[in-house]
C-alpha positions as CSV (number, residue, x, y, z in Angstrom):
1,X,-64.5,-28.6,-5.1
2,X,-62.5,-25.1,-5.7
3,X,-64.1,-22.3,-6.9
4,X,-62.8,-21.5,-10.2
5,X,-61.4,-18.3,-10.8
6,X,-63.2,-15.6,-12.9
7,X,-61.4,-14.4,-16.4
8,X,-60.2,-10.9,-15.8
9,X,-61.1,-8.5,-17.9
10,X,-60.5,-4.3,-18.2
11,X,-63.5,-1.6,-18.9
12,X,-62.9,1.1,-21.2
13,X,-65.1,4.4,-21.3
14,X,-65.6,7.0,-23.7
15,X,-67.3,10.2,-23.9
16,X,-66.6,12.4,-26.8
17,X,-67.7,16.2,-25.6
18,X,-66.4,17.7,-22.8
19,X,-70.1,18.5,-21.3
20,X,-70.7,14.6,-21.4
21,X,-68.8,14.2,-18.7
22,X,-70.6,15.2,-16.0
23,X,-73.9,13.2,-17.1
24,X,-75.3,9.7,-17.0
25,X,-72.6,8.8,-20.5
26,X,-69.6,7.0,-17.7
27,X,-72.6,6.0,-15.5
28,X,-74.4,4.4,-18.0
29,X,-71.7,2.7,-19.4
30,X,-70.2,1.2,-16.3
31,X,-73.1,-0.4,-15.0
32,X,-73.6,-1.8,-19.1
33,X,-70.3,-3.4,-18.9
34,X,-70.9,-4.6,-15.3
35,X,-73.9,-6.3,-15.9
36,X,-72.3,-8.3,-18.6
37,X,-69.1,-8.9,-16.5
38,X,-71.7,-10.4,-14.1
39,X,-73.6,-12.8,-16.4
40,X,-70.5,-14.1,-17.9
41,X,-68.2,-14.6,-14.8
42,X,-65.7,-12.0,-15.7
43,X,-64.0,-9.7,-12.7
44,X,-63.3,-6.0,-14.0
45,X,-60.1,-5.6,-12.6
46,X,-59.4,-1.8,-14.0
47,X,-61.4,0.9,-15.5
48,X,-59.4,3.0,-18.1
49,X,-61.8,6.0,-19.7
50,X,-61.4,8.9,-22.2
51,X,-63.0,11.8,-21.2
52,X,-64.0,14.6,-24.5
53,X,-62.0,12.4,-26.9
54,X,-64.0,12.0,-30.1
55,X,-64.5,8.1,-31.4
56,X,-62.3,9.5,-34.8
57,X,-59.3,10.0,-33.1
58,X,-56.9,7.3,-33.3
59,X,-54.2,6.0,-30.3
60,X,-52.4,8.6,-30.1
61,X,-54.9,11.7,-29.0
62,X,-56.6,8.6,-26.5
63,X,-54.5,8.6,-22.8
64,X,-56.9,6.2,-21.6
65,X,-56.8,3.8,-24.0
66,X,-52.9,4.4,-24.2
67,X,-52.6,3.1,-20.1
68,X,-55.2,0.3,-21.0
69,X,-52.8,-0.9,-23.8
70,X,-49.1,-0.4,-21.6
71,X,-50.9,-3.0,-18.5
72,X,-52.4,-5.5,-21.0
73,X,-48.6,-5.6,-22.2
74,X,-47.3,-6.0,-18.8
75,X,-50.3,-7.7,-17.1
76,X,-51.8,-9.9,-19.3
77,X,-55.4,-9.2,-19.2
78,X,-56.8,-10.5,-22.6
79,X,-60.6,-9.7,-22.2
80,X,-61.7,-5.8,-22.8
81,X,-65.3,-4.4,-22.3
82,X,-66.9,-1.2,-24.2
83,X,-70.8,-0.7,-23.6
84,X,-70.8,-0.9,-27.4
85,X,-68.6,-0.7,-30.3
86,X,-68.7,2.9,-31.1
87,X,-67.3,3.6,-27.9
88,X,-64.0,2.4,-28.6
89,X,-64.6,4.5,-32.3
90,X,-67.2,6.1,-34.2
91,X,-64.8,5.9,-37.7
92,X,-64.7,2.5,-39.1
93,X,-60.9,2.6,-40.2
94,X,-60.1,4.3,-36.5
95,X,-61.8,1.0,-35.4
96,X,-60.1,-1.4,-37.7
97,X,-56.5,0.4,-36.5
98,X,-57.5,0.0,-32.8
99,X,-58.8,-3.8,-33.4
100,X,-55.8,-4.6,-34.6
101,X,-53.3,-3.7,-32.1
102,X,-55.3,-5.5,-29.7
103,X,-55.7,-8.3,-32.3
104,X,-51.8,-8.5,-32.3
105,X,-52.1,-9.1,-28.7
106,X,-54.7,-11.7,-28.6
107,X,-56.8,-9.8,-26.6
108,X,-60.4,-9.9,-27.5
109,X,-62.8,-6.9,-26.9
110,X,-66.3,-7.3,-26.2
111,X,-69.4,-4.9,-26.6
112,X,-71.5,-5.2,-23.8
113,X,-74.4,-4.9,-25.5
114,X,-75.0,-7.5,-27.9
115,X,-72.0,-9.9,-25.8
116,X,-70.0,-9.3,-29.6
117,X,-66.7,-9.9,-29.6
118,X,-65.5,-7.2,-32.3
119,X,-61.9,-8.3,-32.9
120,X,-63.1,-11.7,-34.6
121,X,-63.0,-11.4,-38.2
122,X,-66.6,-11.2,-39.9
123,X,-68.0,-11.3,-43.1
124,X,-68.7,-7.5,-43.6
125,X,-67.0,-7.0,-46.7
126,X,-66.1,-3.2,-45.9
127,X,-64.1,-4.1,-42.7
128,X,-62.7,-7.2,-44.7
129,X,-61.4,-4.6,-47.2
130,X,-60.2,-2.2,-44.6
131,X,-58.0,-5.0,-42.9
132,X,-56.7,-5.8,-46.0
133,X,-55.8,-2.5,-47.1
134,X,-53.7,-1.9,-43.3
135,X,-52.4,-5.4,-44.0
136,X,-50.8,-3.8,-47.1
137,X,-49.6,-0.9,-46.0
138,X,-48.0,-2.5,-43.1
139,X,-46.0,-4.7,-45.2
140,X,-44.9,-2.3,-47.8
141,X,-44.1,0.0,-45.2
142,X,-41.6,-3.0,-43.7
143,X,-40.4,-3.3,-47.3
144,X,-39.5,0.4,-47.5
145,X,-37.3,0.1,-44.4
146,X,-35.9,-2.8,-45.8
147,X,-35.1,-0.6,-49.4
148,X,-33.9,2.2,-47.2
149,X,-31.7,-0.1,-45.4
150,X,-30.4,-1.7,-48.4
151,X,-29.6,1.8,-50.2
152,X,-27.5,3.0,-47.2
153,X,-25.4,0.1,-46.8
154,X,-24.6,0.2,-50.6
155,X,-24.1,3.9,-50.1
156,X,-21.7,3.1,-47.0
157,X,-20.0,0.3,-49.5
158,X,-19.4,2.6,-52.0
159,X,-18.2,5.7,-50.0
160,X,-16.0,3.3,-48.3
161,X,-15.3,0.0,-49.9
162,X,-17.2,-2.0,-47.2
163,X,-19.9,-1.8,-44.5
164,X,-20.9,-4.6,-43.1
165,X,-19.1,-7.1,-40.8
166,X,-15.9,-7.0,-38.6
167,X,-14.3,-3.6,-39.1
168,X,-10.6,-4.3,-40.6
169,X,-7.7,-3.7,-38.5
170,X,-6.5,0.1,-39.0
171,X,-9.9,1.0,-39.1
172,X,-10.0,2.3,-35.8
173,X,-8.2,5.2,-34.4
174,X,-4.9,4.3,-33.3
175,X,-4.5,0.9,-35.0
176,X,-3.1,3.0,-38.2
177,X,0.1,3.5,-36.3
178,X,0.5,-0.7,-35.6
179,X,-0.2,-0.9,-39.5
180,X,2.8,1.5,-40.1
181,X,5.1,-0.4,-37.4
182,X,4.1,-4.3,-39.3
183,X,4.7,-2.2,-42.6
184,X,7.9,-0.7,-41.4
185,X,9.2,-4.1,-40.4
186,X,7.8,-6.1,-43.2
187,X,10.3,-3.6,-45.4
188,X,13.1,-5.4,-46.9
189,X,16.3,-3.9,-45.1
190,X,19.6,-3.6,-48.0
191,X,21.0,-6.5,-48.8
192,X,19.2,-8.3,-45.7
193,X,16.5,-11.2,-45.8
194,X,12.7,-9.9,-45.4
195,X,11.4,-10.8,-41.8
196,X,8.7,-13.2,-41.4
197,X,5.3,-12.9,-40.2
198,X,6.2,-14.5,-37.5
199,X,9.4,-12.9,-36.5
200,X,7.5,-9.6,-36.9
201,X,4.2,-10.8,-34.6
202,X,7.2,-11.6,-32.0
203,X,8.6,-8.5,-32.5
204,X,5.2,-6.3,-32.0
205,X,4.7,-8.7,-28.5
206,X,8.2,-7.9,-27.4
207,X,7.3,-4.1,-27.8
208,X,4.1,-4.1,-26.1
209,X,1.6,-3.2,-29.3
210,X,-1.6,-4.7,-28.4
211,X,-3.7,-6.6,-30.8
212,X,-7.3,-5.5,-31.2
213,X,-9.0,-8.4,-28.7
214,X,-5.9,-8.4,-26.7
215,X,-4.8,-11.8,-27.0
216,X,-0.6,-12.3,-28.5
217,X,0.1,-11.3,-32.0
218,X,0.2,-14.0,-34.5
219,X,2.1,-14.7,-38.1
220,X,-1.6,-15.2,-39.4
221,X,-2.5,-11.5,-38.3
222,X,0.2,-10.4,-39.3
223,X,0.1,-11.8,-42.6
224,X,-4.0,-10.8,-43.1
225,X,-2.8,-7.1,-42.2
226,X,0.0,-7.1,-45.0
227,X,-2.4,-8.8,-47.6
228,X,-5.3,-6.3,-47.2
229,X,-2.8,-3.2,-47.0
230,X,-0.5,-4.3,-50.5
């Protein structure tokens, strides 16, 4: 029978003063998270660590945790280990920010010290409330994109009549001169019949004016251009 193959998992490490680094706090750590890897079958395939970062800052000030969050996203790893929970953060909502991006991932991370896995939801009401108040301010940040959004396409609409969708013809530079040429033969000569919009797509082919997308000129572009421009 083939051996089945352990769950990988990824070891993260934090001490938060610089003179911790040179003592038993990585040490100590590593062989914590080992010994659990060991008694529940998991192979630590990389070790990511902060070194002086305190547990209240969030992502950004952590380059460790930074790398360990750019190969879960490209490797796949969905198992992290911290000796225990205040290694990953001291601050509860720095903790609750953290969980969560790795709760969007479906990764789960472990402390090693009481085998917890800290990004499954619990019945402490304080995190429950801090969860909920990130879930909020997630989604009324989205809605104030979506406001902003909104108030610059109406802004664009009113500045210039329209702003979404295909761009009319003449819009772009150079197409106001083939507006002028349809225009100028469209013009009812003196005591002469009007052309039609098809005698005048003909026309624009048989000089060489290209449409927009390249294919012939047609009576029913022709006629849109004239209907938009009166």
């Amino acid at each position: 029978m083939a051996k089945q193959a352990k769950k990988k998992a990824l070891a993260y490490l934090r001490v938060s003063g610089k003179g911790q680094i040179n003592k038993d706090g990585f040490p100590r750590q590593r062989e914590s998270i080992r010994k659990y890897a060991k008694a529940n079958s998991l192979e630590i395939v990389g070790e990511y660590r902060d070194e002086g970062v305190s547990g209240t800052k969030e992502l950004e000030h952590r380059q460790g945790l930074a790398a360990l969050l750019d190969y879960i996203e490209s490797n796949g790893v969905k198992v992290i280990l911290v000796e225990r929970a205040d290694r990953l953060a001291r601050d509860l909502m720095v903790s609750e920010v953290i969980l969560g991006r790795f709760r969007n991932l479906g990764v789960s991370v472990i402390s090693a010290d009481s085998g917890v896995d800290l990004t499954t939801g619990d019945d402490d009401p304080t995190r429950t409330l801090i969860r909920q108040v990130l879930g909020a301010v997630s989604q009324f940040e989205k809605s104030v994109i979506v406001l902003k959004l909104r108030a610059a396409r109406e802004r664009t609409k009113r500045k210039t009549g329209r702003c979404e969708g295909r761009k009319p013809y003449g819009y772009y530079p150079g197409e106001d001169k083939t507006v002028k040429r349809i225009k100028e033969l469209y013009r009812k000569p003196h005591g002469e019949k009007r052309l039609g919009f098809g005698t005048i797509a003909r026309k624009l082919n048989e000089e060489g004016i290209p449409t927009r997308s390249g294919v012939p000129w047609s009576d029913t572009q022709v006629k849109s251009i004239l209907a938009r421009k009166k």
